[in-house]
N, C-alpha and C positions, 0 to 999 in steps of 0.2 A: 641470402637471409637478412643482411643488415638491411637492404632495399625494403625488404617488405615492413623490417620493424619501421622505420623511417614512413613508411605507407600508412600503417596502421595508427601508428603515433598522430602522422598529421590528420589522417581521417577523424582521429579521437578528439584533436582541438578543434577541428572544424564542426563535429559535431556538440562539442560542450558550447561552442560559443552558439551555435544554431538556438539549441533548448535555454542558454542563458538570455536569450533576448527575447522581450516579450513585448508583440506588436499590441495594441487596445485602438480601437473602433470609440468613435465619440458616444458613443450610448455604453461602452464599458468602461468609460472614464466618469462619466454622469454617473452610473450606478456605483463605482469606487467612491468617488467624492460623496456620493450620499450619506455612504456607508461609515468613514472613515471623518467626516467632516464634525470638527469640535462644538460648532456653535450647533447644531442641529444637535448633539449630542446632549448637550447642557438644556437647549430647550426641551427638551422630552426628560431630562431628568425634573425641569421646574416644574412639568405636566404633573407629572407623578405626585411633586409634592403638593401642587394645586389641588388634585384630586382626592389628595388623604385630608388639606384643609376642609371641603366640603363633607364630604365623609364626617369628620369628625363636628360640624356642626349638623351635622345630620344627628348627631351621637348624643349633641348637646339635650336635645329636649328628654333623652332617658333622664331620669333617677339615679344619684349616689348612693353607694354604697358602699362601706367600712366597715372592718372588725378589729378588733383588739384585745389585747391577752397580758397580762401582767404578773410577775412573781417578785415580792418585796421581802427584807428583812431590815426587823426594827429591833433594837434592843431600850430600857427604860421605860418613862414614864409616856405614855400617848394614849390618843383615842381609837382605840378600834373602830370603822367607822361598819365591819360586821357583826361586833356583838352590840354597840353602841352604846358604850362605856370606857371610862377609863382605864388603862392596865397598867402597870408598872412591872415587865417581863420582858423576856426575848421572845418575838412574833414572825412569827411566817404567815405570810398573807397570799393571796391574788386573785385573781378574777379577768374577765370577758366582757366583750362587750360589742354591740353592732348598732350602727347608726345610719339613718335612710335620711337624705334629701332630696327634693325633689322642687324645685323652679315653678312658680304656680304661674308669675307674670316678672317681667323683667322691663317692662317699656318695648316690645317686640324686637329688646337686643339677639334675641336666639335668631326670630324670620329674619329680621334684617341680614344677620351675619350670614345665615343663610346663603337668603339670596345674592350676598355680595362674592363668595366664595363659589357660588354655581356661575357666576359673569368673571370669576376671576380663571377660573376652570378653558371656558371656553374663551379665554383670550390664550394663554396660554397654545391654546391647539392651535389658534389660528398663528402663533408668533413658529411652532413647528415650520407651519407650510410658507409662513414667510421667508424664513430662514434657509427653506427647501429652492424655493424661486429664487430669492439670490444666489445659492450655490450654482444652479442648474445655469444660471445668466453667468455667469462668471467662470466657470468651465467651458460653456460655448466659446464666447468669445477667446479664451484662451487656446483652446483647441485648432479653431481659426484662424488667428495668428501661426502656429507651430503651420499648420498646412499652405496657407498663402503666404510663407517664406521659402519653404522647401519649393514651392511652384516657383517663386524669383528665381530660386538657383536653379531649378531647368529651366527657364528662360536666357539666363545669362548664361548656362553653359551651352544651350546651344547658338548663342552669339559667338561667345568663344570657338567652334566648332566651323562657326565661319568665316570667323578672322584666321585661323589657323590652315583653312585651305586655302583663305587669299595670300597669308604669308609665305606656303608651302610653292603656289603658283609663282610670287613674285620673286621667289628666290632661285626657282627653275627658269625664267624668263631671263634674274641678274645674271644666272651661271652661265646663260647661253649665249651672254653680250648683248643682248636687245634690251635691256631692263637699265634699274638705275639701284647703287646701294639706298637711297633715299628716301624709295619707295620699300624697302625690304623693311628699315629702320622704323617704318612708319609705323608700318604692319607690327613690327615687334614692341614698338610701344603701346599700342592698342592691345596685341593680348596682353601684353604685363599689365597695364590697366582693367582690361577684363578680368584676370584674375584677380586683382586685389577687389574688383566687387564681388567677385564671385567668393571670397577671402571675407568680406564684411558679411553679405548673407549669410553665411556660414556660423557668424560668430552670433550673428540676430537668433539665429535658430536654435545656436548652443543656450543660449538665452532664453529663447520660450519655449522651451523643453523644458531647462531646468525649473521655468517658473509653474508651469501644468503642472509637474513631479511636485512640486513642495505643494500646491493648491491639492494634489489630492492623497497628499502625506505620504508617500510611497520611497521607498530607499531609494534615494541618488544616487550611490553607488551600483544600483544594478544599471541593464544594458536594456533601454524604453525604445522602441519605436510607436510611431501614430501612422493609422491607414488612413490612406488620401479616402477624398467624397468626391461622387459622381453627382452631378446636375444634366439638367438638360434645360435648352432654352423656353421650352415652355411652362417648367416650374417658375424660374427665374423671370418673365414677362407677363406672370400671369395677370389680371386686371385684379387691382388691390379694392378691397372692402372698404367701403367710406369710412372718414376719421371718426363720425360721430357713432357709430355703431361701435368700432374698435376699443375708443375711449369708455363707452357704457358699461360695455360687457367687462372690459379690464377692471374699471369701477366696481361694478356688482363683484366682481369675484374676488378683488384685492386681500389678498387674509391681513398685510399691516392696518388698512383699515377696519375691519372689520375685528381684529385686536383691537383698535383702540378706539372702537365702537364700547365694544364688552367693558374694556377699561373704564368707560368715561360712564358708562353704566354702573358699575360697582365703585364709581370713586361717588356717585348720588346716593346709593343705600350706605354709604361710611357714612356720610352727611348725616341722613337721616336717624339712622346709629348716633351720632353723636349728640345730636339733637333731643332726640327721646331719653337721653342720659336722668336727664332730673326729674324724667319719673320717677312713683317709687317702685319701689319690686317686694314681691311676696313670694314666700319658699314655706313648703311645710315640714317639718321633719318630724321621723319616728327612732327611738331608740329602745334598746334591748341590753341589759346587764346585769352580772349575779359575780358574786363573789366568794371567798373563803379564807378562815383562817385560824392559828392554829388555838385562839383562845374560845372560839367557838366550841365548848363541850356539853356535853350531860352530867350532872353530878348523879354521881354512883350512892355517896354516904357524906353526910353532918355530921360535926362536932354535935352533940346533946346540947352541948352546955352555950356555947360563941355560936352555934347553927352555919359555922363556916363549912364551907365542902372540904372534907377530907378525904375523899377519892370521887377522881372525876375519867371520862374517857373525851376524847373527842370526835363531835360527830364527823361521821363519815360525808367524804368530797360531795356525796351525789348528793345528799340528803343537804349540804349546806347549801348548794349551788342552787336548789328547789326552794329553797325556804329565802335566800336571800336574792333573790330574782326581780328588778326595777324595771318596769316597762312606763314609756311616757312617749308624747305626739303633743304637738304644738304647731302654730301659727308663725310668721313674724314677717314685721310689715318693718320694710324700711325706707325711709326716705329723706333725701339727700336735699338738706338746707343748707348746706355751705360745701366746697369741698375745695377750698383755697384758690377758686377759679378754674380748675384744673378743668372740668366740664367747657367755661368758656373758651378756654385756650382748644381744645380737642375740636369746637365748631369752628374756629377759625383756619385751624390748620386743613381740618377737612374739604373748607371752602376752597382755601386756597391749591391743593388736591385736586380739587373738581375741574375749577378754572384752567389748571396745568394740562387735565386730562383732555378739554377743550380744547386747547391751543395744539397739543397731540395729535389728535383726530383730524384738524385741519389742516396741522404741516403733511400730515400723511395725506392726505389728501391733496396737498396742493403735488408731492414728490410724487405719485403716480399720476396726474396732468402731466406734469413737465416728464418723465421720462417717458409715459406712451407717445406726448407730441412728439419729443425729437427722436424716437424711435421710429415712430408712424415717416417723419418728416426725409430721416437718414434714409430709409427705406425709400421712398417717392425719387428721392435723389439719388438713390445707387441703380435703381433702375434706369433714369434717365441718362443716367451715364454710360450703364452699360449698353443701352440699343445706340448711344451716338459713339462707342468706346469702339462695338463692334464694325459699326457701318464703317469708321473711322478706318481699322485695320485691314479694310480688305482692300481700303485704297492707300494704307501704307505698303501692305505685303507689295499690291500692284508697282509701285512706285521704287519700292527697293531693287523688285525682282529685272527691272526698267535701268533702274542705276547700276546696278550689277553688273550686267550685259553691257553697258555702255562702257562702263571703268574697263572693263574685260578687254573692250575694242579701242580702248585710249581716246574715246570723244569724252569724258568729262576726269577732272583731276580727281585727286584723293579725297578732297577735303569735303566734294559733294557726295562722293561714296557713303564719306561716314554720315555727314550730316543722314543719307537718308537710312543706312540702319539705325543710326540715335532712333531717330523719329520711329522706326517699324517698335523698336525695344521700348521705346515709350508708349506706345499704343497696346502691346501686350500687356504691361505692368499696368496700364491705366485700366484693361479689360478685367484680372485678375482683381485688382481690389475691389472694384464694382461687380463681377461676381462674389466674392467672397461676404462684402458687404450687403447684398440682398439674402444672403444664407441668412447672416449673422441677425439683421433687421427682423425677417422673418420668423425665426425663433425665438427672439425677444418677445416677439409678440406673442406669439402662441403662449409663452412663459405668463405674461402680464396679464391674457384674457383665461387662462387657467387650459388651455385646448391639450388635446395630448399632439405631444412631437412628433411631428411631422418627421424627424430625423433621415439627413441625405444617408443615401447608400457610400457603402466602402468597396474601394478597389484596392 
C-alpha cells in the first residue's frame, strides 16, 4: 500500500511539473509579444486619440449651441429689468435663454485643422505598424539566440560524449598496464574543461530565456521551454533577390517613413494654420430669451383719489414668459490688428516644426538604408559562410574521424588528437551560427519589405 501511495505521489509531480511547463513555437512568441507589448499598446491608444481629434474637427464646422435658466432674489431699491421700472420691494425673478453660433469664415482655420488631424490620424496608424516590425525583429532575433545556444550545448555535449569514451578507453588500457596515468589525466582535464563549457552555455541560455520571457512580459517564475526550427539546405542557399529591388520595396512599405511622411505633411497645414491667423473671421449668431417676475402684475383696483393700485394679482409664468420674450441674430466681423505678436511667434514655431519634421523623414529614411544594407549585407555573408562552414566540415569530421583511428593505434600523440576535434567543434559552431544567421537575415527582411513570414518549422 505505502509502494503505490509513493507511486501515485511521484506520478502526481511528474505530472504537475509536465502541465506546469509551457513549450511556445516562434510564431507563438510573435503573437504573445504582439499582444502583450507596451509600446504597441500606447501607439493604438494615441490612434484612438488621433482619431477623436479629427472627428472633432470634423464637428468643428457644426453650429453652437447653449441654454440657460436663472432664478434671482433681490430685496430694496432696483430696476426690474421685466417690468422696466424701478421697485423698491423683495423680487423674485428669472428667466431662459438659448443662444446659436455659428463660424461663417475663420481664415480656413477649421479646413486647415482638418486636414492637419486627418495626416495626424494616418501617421499614428503607420507608428502602430512600426512599432509592430520592431517588435516582430526583436523577438526573432531573440528567439534565435535562445535556439542556437541550446544547439552549442548539443554540440559540446556530444564532444563531451567523446572524450568520455576516450577517457573510459584510456583508463581500461592504464588498468591493463599497456597505458600511461598521463594519458588518463589528460582525458580528465579535457572533460572537466568540456564541462565547464558546456557549464557557460548553459548559463548563456539561462540568459536568453530570461531575456525573450521579459521581451514578451510573461511571469519568470513559471517553467518556459522554446521548440527548436527545422531548415533545410535549400531554403538556407536559396539565390537572394537583388539589393536594389529589396531596398525599394522595404522603402515603399516602411510605415516609420511613411509616419513621418504624414507627419511632415500636417507639420505644413499648422504652417499654414498659422499663417492664415490675421485674417479676420466672421461668426453669426442668433439668440432666444424671455423672463419673469414677481413685480410683473395686473391691477385688480385704484385708489379713486392717489389712482395708486390697491389690489393687484400677478400675472401668470406663461403668460409672462410670452410677453416678455427677446429674439435677436446679428453679424461680427473680427479682425486681429495687433495680438502682442503672439500670431508671429506661432509662424515661427510652426516653421521650425516643419523643418524638424524634415529632418525626421530623412533620418528615417536614412535608418531603413543602413539597416536593409547591413541586413541584406549579414545575410550575403552568412550564406557564404555557411556553403564554405559546410564544405569545411565534411573535411573536419573526415580528418578527426582519421585522427581518432590513429590516436587509437598510438601513431600520433594526444595533442594532435585534440587539436583535430578543436577543429571538427569549431567547424560545427561555425556552421550553426551561419545557419541560424541566414534564418535570422531573412526574416529581417521579410519584416522590412512588409512580406508575410515565412516562419521555419518546429521540432
Amino acid at each position: 500500500m505505502k509502494k503505490l501511495y509513493i507511486t501515485l505521489l511521484a506520478a502526481l509531480f511528474v505530472g504537475t511539473g509536465l502541465q506546469a511547463q509551457r513549450v511556445l513555437t516562434l510564431e507563438e512568441c510573435i503573437d504573445i509579444a504582439l499582444d502583450n507589448n507596451i509600446s504597441i499598446k500606447q501607439a493604438r491608444n494615441n490612434s484612438i486619440s488621433a482619431k477623436a481629434g479629427l472627428t472633432q474637427s470634423r464637428f468643428n464646422f457644426l453650429p453652437s449651441l447653449s441654454a440657460g435658466a436663472s432664478h434671482n432674489w433681490n430685496e430694496g431699491l432696483q430696476f426690474d429689468q421685466t417690468v422696466g421700472d424701478l421697485v423698491n420691494t423683495t423680487t423674485l425673478s428669472g428667466g431662459g435663454s438659448i443662444n446659436a453660433n455659428i463660424t461663417i469664415f475663420n481664415g480656413f482655420q477649421n479646413i486647415l485643422t482638418m486636414g492637419q488631424r486627418k495626416l495626424q490620424y494616418e501617421a499614428s496608424l503607420q507608428t502602430i505598424e512600426s512599432n509592430i516590425q520592431a517588435t516582430e525583429a526583436t523577438i526573432i532575433a531573440s528567439f534565435l539566440n535562445v535556439i542556437q545556444t541550446k544547439e552549442q550545448i548539443r554540440i559540446a555535449e556530444q564532444t563531451l560524449d567523446l572524450l568520455n569514451q576516450q577517457l573510459s578507453r584510456q583508463e581500461r588500457i592504464e588498468a591493463a598496464g599497456t597505458g600511461s596515468m598521463e594519458q588518463v589525466y589528460n582525458f580528465r582535464s579535457q572533460v572537466a574543461q568540456q564541462k565547464l563549457t558546456i557549464v557557460t552555455f548553459q548559463n548563456q541560455l539561462a540568459t536568453a530565456k530570461l531575456t525573450l520571457i521579459q521581451l514578451l512580459l510573461l511571469d519568470a517564475t513559471q517553467d518556459y521551454e522554446f521548440a527548436g526550427i527545422t531548415s533545410n539546405d535549400s531554403e538556407l542557399e536559396e539565390q537572394l533577390e537583388a539589393f536594389g529591388s529589396v531596398y525599394d520595396r522595404a522603402l515603399a512599405y516602411a510605415p516609420s517613413v511613411k509616419s513621418a511622411e504624414y507627419s511632415l505633411e500636417a507639420a505644413k497645414k499648422s504652417l499654414r494654420s498659422a499663417q492664415f491667423a490675421w485674417m479676420p473671421s466672421i461668426t453669426a449668431n442668433a439668440s432666444w430669451s424671455t423672463g419673469w417676475s414677481s413685480n410683473f402684475v395686473n391691477v385688480l383696483e385704484r385708489d379713486p383719489v392717489t389712482n395708486l393700485p390697491t389690489r393687484t394679482e400677478v400675472v401668470d409664468l406663461g403668460d409672462q414668459f410670452k410677453s416678455n420674450e427677446r429674439k435677436g441674430a446679428g453679424l461680427s466681423l473680427s479682425i486681429p490688428l495687433f495680438t502682442r505678436f503672439q500670431n508671429r511667434t506661432s509662424v515661427q514655431q510652426s516653421k521650425i516644426q516643419m523643418f524638424n519634421s524634415e529632418l525626421n523623414l530623412e533620418q528615417q529614411k536614412n535608418l531603413i538604408t543602413n539597416s536593409v544594407q547591413q541586413a541584406y549585407l549579414n545575410l550575403v555573408n552568412a550564406q557564404t559562410t555557411y556553403a564554405a562552414a559546410k564544405e569545411s566540415l565534411v573535411n573536419l569530421n573526415t580528418a578527426f574521424e582519421f585522427a581518432k583511428t590513429r590516436y587509437e593505434n598510438g601513431t600520433i600523440d594526444f595533442v594532435t588528437y585534440l587539436q583535430s576535434l578543436n577543429n571538427k567543434n569549431g567547424g560545427d559552431l561555425q556552421l550553426i551560427r551561419a545557419k541560424y544567421g541566414i534564418m535570422l537575415r531573412k526574416l529581417i527582411l521579410d519584416i522590412f519589405t512588409g512580406d508575410e513570414l515565412q516562419l521555419p518549422g518546429s521540432n
